[in-house]
N, C-alpha and C positions, 0 to 999 in steps of 0.2 A: 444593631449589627446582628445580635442574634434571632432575633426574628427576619432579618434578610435572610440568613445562614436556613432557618427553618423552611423558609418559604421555599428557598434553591432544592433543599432538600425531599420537598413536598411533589415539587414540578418534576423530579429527577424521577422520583417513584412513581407518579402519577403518567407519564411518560413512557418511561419504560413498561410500565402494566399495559397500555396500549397496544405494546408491539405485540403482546400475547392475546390482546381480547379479537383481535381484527386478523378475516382470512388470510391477505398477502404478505403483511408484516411477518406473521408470523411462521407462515411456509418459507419466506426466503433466508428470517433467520435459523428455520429449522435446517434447511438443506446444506445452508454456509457450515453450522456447526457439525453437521455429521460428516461435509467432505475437511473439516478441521479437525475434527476426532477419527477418521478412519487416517487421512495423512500421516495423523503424527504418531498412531499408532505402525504403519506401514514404517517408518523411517524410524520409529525406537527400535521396531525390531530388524532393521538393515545395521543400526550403529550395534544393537546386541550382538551379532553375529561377526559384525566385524572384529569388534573389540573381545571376543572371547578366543577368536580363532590369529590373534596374534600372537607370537613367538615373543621373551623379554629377551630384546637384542641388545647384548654387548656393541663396543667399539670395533673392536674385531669381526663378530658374526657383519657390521656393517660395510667395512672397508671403506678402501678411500672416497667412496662415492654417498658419505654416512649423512650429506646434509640433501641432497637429493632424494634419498629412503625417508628421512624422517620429516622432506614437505608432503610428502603424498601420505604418509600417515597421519598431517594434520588437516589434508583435503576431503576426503571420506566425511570427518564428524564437522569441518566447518559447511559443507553442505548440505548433510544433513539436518544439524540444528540450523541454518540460516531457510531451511524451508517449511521446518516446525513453529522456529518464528513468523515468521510469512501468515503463517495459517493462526497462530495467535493474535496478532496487529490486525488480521482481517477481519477475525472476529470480534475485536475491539471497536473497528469502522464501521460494520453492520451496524451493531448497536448502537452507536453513534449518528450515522447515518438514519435508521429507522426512528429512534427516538425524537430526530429533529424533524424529521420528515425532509429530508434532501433528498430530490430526484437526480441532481447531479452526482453526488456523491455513490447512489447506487448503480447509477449509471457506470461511475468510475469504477465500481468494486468489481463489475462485470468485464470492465479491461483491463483489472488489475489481476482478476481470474486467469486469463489470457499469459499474461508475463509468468503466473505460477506456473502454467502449462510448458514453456518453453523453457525457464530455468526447469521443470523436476524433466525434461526430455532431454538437457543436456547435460545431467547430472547423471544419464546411465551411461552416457560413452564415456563421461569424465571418472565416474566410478570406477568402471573396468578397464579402463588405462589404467586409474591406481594401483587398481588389485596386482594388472599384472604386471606392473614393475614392482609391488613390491613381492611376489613369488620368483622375480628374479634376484631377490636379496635374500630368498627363502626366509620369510619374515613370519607365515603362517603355518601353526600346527594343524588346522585343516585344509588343505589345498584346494575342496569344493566349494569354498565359502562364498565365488563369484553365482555358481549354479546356485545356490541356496539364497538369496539375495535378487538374482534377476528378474524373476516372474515378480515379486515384490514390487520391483521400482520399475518396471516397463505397465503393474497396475495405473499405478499414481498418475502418470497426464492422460490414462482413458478414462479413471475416475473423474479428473478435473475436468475435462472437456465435454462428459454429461454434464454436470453440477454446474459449470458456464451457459449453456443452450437451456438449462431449467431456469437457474439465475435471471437470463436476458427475457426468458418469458413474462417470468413475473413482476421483471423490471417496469416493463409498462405496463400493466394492471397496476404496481404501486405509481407510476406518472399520473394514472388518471386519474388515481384516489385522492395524491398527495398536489394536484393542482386547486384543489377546490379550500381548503388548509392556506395555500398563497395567497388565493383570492380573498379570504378573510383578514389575515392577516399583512397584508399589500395593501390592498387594494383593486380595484377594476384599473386602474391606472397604466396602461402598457406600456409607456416610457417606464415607471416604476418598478414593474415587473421584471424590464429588462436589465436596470439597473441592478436588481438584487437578484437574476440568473448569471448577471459578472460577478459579483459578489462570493456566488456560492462555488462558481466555478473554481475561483480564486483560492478560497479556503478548502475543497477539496485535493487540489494541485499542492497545497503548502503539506497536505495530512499524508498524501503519495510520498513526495519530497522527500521527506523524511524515510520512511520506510527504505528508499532508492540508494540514500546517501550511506543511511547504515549498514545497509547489507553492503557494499561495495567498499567502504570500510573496514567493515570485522574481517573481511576475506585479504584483503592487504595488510593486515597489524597480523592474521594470524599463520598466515601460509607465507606471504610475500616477504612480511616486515622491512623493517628498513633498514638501509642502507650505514646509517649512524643511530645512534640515541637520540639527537636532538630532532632528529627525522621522524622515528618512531613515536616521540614524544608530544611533538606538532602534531600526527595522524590523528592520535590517540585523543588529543582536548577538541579539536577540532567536531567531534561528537557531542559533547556539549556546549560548544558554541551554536554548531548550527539549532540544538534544541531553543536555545535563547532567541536567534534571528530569526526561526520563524512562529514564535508567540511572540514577538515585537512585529515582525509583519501581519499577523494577525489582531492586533490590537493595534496598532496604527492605522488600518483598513477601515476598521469599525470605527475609530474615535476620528477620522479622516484631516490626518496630520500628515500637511505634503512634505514635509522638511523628512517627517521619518520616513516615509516612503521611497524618498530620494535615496537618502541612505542605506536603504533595504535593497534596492535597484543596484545601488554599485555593489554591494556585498555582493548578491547575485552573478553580475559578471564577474566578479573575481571568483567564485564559485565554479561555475561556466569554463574560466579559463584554466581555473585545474583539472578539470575533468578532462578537455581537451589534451590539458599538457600528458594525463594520465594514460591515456588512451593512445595517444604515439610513442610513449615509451613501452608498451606492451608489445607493441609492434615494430620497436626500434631492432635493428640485428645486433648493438649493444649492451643492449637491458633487455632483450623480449626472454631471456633462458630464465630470469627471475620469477617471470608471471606464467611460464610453461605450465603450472601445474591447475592455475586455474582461469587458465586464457581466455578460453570462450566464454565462462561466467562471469570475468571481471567485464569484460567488451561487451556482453552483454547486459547487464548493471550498467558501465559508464554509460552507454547510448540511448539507454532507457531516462539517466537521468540527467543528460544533456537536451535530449528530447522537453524532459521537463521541466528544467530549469527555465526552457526557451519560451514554451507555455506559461511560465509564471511570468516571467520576465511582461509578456506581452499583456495579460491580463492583470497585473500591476497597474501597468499604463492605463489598460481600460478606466481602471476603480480610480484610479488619481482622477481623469479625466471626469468620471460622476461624481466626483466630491461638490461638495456644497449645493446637490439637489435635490435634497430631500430623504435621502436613503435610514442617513444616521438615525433621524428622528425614528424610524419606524426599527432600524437596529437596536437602538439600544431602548427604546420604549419597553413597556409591559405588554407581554406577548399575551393575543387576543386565544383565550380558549375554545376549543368546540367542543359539544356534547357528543355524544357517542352517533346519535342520529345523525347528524349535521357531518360528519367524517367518514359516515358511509356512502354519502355520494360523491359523485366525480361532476368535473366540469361538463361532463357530456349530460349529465343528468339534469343539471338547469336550464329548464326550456322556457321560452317566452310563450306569454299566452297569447292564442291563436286568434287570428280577427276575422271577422266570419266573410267569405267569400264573395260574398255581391248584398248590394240591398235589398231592404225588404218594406214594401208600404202598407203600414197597417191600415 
């Protein structure tokens, strides 16, 4: 056991030292973390400024409109931290991604760039809604706080949408690199191939997943909440349940157990069907004044991860459908190493040798 522990250990470093010896790995995680460390510095200093320049309101200073004032004051910091996180979890997946060599994966972080883009663009109109209702509560001892703030967050989705168009460059320069790594450890095999590009697609969708369900979450326990306690309470586990079902969907995949798969599949639509049910009650004329404050961010979260779930849903199917041809063995086998030499070329790089043109009579 401890020498397995060693060995995981050895792979992890050895691995990850990679991503820094090699040009593209290590430009894309360079670029990921500098638009992840200028973000979350943009957005400490939008929560600094917000949080410094509010008023300690009484009941009174509130009036009767005192639970209205105090969701929009917990809209501001649940956006901003839920886009800090964003940029943390991403930088999590790079690495993760780079380290395994997934071209799917980087692929996805390239359109999961995208969804950053759109959540930090609709988080400046949502913002300055907030501010100014809460300046209709005279809530702030600085009244410019929105001017001081908006060149800030109108940066952040032209930052991201460089750092996406570099990202997507470099994305395939690492496809080319990181096909020739499959090829060894694959095989030339194109059923095979194909089999473990479902494989990869699948486990990158469960790693999004995640990320979709939580942020759509925290922003309903912490602005919306619910309606009862046992409501709120059900929200709240429901975070880590889902952690549990999908590292059981990902080790039922790998170990290719269709009973648990089955089971993972209903989960899913029962998933599927909350989000659904979630997303008409935003938009009910009975319930929609509850989600006012973060309408367009929660509708966009639910639809990003209905979207997804419907993806995984189908690519479940897929992987059930390749079980017992072969994949396992080569998943859970001892993964084939390459020398640094042998990882510098791409599949464009292996050429067949040339046969010469016409004959010749000695």
């Amino acid at each position: 056991m401890a020498a397995t522990q060693t060995s995981r250990a050895s792979s992890l470093a050895k691995s990850t030292g990679e991503i820094f010896t090699r040009k593209w790995p290590r430009l894309f995680f360079i670029i990921a973390a500098l638009q992840a460390i200028i973000g979350i510095a943009f957005e400490s200093y939008t929560f600094a400024q917000f949080q410094s320049g509010l008023k300690d309101m009484s009941d009174e200073m509130w009036g009767p409109n005192k639970s209205d004032g105090e969701a929009q004051m917990k809209t501001i910091p649940t956006f901003l931290g839920l886009l800090m996180l964003g940029f943390i979890y991403d930088i999590i997946l790079v690495w993760d991604a780079l380290r395994m060599k997934n071209t799917i994966q980087v692929i996805g972080l390239c359109v999961a760039n995208l969804a950053f883009l759109v959540y930090s663009a609709l988080q400046i109109d949502q913002i300055r809604v907030a501010i100014a209702i809460l300046k209709g509560f005279n809530a702030f001892e600085d009244p410019d706080v929105w001017e001081e703030v908006q060149g800030v967050l109108i940066s952040i989705p032209c930052i991201i949408s460089l750092v996406t168009v570099a990202l997507s460059f470099i994305a395939w320069k690492l496809y080319q690199e990181f096909a020739w790594d499959i090829l060894k450890h694959i095989g030339a095999d194109y059923r095979m191939k194909k089999r473990f590009l479902h494989y990869q697609v699948y486990i990158a969708l469960l790693k999004f997943d995640f990320f979709f369900f939580v942020g759509f979450t925290i922003q309903f326990l912490v602005v919306v909440g619910g309606k009862t306690g046992v409501e709120f309470g059900l929200t709240a586990a429901a975070i880590p349940v889902t952690i549990g079902i999908l590292l059981c969907a990902a080790w039922f995949t790998r170990r290719e157990w269709k009973f648990g798969m089955v089971l993972i599949i209903i989960l899913y639509l029962g998933g599927l069907t909350y989000f659904i049910y979630k997303l008409a009650r935003i938009y009910d004329p009975y319930q929609g004044q509850f989600y006012a404050p973060v309408k367009k961010s929660l509708t966009a979260f639910a639809v990003l991860t209905i979207l997804l779930i419907i993806l995984t849903i189908v690519n479940a199917l897929v992987c059930m459908y390749n079980f017992g041809a072969g994949l396992k063995h080569h998943l859970n086998g001892p993964r084939q190493e390459i020398d640094k030499e042998q990882a510098s070329y791409s599949m464009n790089d292996v050429k067949q040798p040339q046969l010469p043109s016409r004959m010749t009579i000695d």
